[in-house]
PASEBA-1860 file (N, C-alpha, C; in nm, 3 decimals):
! residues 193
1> XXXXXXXX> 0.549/4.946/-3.226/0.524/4.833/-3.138/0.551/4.872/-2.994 ~ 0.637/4.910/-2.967/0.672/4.995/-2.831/0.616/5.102/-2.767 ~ 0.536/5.197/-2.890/0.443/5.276/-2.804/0.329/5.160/-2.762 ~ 0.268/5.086/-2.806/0.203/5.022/-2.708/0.215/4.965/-2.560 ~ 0.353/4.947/-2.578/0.392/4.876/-2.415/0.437/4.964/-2.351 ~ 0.399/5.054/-2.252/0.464/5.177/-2.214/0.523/5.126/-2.108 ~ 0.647/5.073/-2.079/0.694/5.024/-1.977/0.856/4.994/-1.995 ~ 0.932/5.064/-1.909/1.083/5.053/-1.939/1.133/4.881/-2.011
9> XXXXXXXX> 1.224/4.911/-2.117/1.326/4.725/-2.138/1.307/4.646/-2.023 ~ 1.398/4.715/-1.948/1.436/4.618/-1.837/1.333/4.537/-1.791 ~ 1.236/4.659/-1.727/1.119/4.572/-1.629/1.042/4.528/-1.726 ~ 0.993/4.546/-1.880/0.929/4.441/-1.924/0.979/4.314/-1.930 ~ 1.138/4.308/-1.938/1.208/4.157/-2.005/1.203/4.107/-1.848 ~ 1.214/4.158/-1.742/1.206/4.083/-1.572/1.079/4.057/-1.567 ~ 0.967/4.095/-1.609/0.828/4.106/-1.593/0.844/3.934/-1.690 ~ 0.876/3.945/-1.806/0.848/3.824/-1.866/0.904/3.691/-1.833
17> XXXXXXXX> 1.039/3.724/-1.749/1.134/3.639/-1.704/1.066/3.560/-1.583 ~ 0.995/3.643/-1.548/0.930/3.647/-1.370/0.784/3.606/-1.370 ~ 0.708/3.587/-1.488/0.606/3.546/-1.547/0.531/3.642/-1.470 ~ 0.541/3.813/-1.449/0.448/3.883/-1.380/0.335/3.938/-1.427 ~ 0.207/3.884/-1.391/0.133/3.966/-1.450/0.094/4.121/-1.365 ~ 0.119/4.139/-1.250/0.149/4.284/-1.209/0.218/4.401/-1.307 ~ 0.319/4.335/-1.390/0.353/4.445/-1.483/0.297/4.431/-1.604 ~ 0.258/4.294/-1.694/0.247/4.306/-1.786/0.040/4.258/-1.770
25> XXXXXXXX> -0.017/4.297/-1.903/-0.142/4.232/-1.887/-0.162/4.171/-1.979 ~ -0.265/4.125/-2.044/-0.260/3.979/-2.141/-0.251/4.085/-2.273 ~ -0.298/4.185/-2.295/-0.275/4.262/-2.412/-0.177/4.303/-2.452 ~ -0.085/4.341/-2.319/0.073/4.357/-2.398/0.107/4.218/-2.389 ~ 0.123/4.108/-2.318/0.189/4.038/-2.373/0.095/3.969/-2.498 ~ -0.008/3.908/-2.528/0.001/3.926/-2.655/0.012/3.975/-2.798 ~ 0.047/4.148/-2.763/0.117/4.229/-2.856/0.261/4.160/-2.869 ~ 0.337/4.115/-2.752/0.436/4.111/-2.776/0.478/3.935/-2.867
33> XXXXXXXX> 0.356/3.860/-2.814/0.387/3.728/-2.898/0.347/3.802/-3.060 ~ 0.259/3.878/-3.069/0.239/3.912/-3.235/0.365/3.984/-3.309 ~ 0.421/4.042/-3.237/0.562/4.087/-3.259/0.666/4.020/-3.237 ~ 0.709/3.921/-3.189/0.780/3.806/-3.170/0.885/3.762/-3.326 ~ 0.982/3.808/-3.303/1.057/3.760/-3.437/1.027/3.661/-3.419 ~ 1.073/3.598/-3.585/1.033/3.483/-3.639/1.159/3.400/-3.660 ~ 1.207/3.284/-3.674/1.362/3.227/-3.643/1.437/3.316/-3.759 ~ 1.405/3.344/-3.904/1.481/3.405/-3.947/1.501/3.545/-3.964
41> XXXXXXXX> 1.406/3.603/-3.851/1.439/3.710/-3.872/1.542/3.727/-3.726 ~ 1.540/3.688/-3.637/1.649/3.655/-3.556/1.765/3.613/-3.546 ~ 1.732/3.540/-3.691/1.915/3.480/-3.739/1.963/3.621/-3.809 ~ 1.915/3.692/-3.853/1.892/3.852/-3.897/2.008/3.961/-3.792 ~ 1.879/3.961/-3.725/1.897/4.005/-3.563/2.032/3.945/-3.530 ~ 2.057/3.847/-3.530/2.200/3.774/-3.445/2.318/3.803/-3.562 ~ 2.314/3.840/-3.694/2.424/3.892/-3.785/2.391/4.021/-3.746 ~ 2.325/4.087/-3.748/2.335/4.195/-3.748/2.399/4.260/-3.584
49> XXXXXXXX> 2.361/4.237/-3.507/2.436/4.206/-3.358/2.603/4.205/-3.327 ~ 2.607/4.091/-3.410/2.780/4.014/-3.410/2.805/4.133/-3.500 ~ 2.764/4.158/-3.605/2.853/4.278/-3.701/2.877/4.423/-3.597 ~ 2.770/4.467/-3.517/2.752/4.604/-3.464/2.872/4.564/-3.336 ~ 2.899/4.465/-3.263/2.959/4.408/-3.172/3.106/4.424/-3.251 ~ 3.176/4.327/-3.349/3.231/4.373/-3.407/3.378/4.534/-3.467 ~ 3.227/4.610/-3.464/3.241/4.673/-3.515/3.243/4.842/-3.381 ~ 3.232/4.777/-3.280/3.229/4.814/-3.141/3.138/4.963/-3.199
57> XXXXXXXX> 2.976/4.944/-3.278/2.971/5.018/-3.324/2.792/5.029/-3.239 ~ 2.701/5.127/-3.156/2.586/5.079/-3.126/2.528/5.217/-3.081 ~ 2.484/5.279/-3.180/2.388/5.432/-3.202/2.288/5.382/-3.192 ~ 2.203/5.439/-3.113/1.990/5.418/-3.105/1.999/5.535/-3.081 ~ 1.920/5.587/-3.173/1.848/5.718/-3.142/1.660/5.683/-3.101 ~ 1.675/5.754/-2.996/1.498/5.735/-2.976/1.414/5.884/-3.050 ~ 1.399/5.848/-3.150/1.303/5.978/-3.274/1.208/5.842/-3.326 ~ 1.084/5.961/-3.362/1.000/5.897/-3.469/1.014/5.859/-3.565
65> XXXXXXXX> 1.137/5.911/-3.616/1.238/5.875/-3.783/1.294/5.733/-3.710 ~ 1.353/5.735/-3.588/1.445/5.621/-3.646/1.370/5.466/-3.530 ~ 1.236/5.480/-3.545/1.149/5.407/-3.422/1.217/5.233/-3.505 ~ 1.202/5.232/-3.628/1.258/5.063/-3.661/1.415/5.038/-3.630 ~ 1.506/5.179/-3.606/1.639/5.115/-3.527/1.573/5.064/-3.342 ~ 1.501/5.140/-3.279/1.441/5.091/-3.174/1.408/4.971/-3.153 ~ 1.294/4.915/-3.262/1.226/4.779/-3.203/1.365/4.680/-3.219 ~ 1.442/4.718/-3.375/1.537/4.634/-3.369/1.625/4.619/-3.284
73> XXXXXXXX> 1.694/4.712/-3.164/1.745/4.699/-3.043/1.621/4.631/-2.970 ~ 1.495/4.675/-2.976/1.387/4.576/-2.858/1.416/4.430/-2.904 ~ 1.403/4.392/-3.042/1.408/4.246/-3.037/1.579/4.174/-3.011 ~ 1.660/4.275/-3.018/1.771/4.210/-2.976/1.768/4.135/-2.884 ~ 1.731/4.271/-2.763/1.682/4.257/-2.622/1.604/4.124/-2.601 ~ 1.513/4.096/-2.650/1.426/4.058/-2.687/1.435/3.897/-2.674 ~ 1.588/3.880/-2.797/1.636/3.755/-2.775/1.743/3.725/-2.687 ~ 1.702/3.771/-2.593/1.808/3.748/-2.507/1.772/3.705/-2.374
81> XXXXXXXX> 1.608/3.652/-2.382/1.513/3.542/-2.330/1.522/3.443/-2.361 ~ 1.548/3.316/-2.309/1.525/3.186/-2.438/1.423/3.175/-2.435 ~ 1.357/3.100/-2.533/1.287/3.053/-2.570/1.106/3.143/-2.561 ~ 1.176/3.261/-2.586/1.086/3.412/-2.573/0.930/3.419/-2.625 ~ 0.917/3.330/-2.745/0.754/3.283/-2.757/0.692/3.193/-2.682 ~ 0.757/3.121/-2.633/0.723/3.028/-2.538/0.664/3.050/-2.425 ~ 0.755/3.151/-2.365/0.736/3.239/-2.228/0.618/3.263/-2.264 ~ 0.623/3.367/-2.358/0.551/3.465/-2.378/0.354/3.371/-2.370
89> XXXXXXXX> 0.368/3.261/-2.406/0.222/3.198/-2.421/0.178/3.132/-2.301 ~ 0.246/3.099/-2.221/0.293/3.037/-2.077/0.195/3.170/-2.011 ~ 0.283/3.309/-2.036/0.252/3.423/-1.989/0.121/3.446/-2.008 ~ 0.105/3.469/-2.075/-0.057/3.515/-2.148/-0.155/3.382/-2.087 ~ -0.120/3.274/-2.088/-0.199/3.131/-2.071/-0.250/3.173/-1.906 ~ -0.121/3.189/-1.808/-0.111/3.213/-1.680/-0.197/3.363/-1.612 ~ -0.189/3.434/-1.741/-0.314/3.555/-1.682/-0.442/3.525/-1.696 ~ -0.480/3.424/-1.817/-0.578/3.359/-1.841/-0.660/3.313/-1.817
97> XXXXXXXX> -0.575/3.208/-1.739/-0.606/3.089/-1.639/-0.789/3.086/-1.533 ~ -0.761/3.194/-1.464/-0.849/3.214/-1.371/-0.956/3.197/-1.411 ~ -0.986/3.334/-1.529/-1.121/3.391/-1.504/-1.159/3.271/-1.629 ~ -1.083/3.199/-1.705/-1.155/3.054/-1.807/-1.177/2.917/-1.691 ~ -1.125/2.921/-1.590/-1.133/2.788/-1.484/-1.252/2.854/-1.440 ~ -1.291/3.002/-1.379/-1.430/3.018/-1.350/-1.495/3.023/-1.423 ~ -1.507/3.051/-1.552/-1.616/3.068/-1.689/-1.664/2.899/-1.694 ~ -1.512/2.775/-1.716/-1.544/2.643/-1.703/-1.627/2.621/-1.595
105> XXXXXXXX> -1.597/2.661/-1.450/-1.665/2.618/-1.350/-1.808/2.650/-1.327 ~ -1.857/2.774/-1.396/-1.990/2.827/-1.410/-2.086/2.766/-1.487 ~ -1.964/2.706/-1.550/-2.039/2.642/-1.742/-2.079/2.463/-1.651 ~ -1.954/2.437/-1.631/-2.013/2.271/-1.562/-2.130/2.291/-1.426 ~ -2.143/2.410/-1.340/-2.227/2.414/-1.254/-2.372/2.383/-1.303 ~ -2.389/2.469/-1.445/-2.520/2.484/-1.506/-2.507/2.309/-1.563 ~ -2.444/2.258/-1.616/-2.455/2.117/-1.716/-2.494/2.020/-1.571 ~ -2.432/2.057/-1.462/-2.445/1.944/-1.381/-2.609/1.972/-1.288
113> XXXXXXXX> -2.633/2.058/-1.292/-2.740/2.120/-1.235/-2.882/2.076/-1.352 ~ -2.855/2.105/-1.455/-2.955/2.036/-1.585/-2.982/1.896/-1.562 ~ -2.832/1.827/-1.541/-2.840/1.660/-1.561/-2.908/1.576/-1.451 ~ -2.914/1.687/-1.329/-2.953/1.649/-1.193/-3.172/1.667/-1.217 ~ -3.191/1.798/-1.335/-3.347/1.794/-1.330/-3.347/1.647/-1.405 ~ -3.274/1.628/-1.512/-3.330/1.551/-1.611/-3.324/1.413/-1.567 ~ -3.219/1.354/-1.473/-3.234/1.248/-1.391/-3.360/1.262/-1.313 ~ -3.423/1.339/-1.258/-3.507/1.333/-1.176/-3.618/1.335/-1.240
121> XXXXXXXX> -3.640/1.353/-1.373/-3.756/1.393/-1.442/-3.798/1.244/-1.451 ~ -3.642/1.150/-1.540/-3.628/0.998/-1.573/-3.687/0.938/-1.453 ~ -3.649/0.964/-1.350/-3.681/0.861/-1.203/-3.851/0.889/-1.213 ~ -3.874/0.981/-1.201/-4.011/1.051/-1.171/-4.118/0.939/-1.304 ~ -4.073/0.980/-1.400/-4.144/0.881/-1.503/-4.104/0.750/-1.511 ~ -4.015/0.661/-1.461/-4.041/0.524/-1.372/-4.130/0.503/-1.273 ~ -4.093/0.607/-1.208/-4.161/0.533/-1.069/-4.295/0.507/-1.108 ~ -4.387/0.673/-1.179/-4.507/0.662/-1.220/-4.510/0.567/-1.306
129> XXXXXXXX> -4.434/0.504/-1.384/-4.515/0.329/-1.464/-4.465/0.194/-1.412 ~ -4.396/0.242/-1.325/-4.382/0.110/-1.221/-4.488/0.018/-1.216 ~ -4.509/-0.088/-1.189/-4.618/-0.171/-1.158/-4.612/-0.247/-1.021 ~ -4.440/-0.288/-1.023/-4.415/-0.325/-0.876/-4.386/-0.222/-0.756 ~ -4.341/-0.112/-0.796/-4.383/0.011/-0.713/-4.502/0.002/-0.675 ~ -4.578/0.019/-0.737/-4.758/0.016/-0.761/-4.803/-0.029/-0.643 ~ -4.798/-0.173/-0.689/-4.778/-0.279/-0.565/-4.718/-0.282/-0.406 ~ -4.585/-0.215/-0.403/-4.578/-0.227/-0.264/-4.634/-0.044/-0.194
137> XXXXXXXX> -4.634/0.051/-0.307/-4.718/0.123/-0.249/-4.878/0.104/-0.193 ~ -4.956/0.014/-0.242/-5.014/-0.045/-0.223/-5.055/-0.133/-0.132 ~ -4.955/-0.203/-0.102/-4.971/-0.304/0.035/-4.891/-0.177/0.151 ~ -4.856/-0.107/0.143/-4.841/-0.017/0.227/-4.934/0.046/0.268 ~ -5.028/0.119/0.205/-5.157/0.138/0.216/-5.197/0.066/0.286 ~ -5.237/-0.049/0.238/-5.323/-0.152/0.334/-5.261/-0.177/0.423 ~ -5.119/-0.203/0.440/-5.109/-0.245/0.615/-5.127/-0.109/0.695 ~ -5.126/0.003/0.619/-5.164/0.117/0.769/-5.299/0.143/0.772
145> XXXXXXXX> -5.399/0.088/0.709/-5.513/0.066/0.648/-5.530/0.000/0.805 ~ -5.485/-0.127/0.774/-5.491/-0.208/0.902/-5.480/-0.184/1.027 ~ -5.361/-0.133/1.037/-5.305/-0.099/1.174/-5.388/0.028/1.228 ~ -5.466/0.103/1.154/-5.546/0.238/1.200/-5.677/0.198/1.208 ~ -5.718/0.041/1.193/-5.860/0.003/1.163/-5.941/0.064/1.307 ~ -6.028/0.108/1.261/-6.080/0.144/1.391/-6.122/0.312/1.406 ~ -6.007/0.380/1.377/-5.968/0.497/1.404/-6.013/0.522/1.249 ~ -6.033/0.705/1.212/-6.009/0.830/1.152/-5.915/0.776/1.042
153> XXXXXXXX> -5.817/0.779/1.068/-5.708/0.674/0.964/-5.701/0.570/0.903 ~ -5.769/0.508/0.915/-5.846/0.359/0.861/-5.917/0.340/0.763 ~ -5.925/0.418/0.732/-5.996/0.373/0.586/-5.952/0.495/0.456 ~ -5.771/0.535/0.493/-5.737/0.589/0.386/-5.730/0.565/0.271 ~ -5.724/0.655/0.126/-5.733/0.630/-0.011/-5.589/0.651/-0.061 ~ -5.493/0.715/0.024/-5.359/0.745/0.004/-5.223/0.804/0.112 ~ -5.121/0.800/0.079/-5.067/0.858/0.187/-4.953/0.939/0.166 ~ -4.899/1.038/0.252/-4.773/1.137/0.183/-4.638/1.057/0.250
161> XXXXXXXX> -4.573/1.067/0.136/-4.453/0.972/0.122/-4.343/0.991/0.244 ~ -4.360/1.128/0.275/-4.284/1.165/0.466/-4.363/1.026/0.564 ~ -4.485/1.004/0.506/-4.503/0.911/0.631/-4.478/0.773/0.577 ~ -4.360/0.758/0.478/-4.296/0.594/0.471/-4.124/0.613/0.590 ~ -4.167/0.738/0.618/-4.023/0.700/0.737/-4.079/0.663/0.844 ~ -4.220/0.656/0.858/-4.256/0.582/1.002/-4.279/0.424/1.020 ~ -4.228/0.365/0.890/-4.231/0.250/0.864/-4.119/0.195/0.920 ~ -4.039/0.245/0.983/-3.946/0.195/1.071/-3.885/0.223/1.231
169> XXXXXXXX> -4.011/0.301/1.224/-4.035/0.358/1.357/-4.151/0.217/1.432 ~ -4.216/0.205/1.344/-4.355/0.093/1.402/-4.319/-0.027/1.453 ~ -4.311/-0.051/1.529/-4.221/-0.183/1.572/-4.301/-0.295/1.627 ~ -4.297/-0.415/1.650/-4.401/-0.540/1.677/-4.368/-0.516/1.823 ~ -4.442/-0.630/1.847/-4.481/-0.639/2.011/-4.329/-0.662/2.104 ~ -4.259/-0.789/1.999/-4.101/-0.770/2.083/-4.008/-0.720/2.051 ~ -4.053/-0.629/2.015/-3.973/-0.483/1.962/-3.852/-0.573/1.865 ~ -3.874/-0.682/1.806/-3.751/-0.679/1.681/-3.749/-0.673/1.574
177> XXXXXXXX> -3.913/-0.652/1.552/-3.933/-0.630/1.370/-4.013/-0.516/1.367 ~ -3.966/-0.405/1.269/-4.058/-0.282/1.240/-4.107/-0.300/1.129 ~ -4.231/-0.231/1.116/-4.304/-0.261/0.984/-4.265/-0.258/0.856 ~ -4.133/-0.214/0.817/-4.018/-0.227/0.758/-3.951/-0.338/0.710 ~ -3.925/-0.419/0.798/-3.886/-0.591/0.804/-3.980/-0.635/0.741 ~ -4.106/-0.593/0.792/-4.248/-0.684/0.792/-4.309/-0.707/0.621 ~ -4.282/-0.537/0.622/-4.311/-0.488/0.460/-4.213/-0.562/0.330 ~ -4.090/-0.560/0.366/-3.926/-0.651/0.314/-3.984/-0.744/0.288
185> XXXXXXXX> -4.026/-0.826/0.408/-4.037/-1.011/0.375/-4.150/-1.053/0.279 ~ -4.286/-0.919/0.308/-4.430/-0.960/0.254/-4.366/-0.917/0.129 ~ -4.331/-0.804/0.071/-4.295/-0.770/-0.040/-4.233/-0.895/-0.145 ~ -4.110/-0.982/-0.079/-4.066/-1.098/-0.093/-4.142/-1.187/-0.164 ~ -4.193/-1.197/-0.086/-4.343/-1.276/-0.116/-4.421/-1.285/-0.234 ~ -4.471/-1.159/-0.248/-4.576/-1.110/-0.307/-4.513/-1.087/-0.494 ~ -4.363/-1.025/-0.455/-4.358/-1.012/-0.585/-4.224/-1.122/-0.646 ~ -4.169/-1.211/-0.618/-4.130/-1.298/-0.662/-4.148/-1.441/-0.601
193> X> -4.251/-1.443/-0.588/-4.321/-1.602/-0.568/-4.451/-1.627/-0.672
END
């Protein structure tokens, strides 16, 4: 378990204490939650401790023969974090974090970006079966129908919808009603009377 984490006791258990991910990366620490004694093997660990304490008795040899006296000094160590799985998911959660809040944020960009065609698709197929749309597109027509009588413009069959912002540019003779007002009140009129 320890050749995986190549990194001195100390600074791994400050690394975990310190929630750093500069020392540790999400692979060792979730090696280290998979290795994580389990409560009874820690109640284990904590007799076996008090006896070696005891017994003012505490040999580690670092050999390939004796690598399970090792981890068992690592998890001593080990518990001597509280609440050391805890950390440890906190830890791993906190290296996490980022790049799943941008994966989320990429993921809602596209859902909100979809919902924005498909609203517009919905509007688009109203407007086209509108009937009272119909209608004041219609008398729009005809009043610039009107107002161009005479002229080139006067006897249009349709018009591009940039030129319904000049419908409030057009203003009457004492400049207090634009064809806007004019269009409001006839509209009034026309479709609920």
């Amino acid at each position: 378990m320890l050749t995986k984490i190549k990194i001195p006791l100390p600074d791994m258990l400050s690394a975990v204490l310190a929630l750093d991910s500069s020392v540790l990366d999400i692979d060792q620490v979730e090696n280290l939650i998979k290795f994580c004694p389990t409560k009874e093997e820690m109640e284990l660990l904590r007799q076996a401790r008090s006896e070696l304490y005891q017994r003012k008795i505490l040999i580690i040899l670092v050999t390939k023969k004796c690598l399970e006296s090792v981890n068992r000094f690592f998890f001593l160590e080990l518990m001597k974090v509280p609440r050391i799985e805890a950390k440890l998911r906190v830890f791993g959660f906190k290296i996490t974090f980022a790049s799943q809040a941008e994966d989320l944020k990429s993921c809602l960009t596209t859902i909100n970006a979809a919902t924005k065609e498909v609203y517009m698709i919905i509007i688009m197929l109203q407007v086209k079966e509108s009937a009272k749309l119909r209608q004041i597109m219609q008398t729009i027509l005809t009043l610039g129908n009107a107002l161009n009588q005479g002229t080139a413009r006067g006897s249009a069959v349709r018009f591009k919808l940039d030129s319904l912002l000049k419908l409030s540019d057009t203003r009457a003779r004492n400049n207090k009603m634009t064809l806007m007002h004019y269009l409001c009140k006839m509209t009034k009129i026309l479709l609920f009377s």
